[in-house]
C-alpha positions as CSV (number, residue, x, y, z in Angstrom):
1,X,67.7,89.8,113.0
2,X,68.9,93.3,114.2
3,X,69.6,95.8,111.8
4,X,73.8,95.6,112.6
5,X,73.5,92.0,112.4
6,X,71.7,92.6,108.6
7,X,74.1,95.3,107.9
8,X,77.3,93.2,108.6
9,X,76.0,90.1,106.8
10,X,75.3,92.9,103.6
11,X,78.9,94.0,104.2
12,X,80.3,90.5,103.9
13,X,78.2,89.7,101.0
14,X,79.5,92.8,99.2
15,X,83.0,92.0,99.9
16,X,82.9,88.6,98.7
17,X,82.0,90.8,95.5
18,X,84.9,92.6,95.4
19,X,88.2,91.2,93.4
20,X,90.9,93.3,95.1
21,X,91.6,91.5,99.1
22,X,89.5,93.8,101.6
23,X,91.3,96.0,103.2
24,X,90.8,97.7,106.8
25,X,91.7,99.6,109.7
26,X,90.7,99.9,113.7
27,X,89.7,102.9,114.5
28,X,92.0,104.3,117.6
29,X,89.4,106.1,119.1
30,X,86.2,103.2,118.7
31,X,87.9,99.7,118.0
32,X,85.3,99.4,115.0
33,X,86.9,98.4,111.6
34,X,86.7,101.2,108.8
35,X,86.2,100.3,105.5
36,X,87.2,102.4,102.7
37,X,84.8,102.3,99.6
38,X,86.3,105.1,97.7
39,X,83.2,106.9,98.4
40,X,83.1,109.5,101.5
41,X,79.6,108.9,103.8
42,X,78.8,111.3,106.3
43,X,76.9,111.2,109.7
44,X,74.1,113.0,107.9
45,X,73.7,111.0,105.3
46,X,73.4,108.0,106.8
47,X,70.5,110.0,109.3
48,X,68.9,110.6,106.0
49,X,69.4,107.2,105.5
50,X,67.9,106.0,108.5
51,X,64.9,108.4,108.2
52,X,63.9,107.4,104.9
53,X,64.2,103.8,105.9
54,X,61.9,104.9,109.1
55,X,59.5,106.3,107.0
56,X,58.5,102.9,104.7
């Protein structure tokens, strides 16, 4: 399984968590779906991420 397609079936299952109805909007610029978590995630740390993850 690619790591989007294990990253958008983690997504779901998180939502399915959540008791509010999931809310989201299209980006303009990419057509991808934003999610807002409440928390703000930025391109560096998800590189940080992804190194860490590269490094196990």
């Amino acid at each position: 399984m690619s790591k989007s397609a294990t990253l958008a079936e983690l997504v779901t299952i998180g939502l399915n968590h959540v008791e509010e109805p999931t809310r989201y909007q299209i980006d303009p610029l990419t057509g991808f779906a934003v999610f807002s978590t409440g928390t703000k995630i930025s391109s560096d740390d998800v590189a940080k991420l992804i190194d860490e993850d590269e490094d196990e």
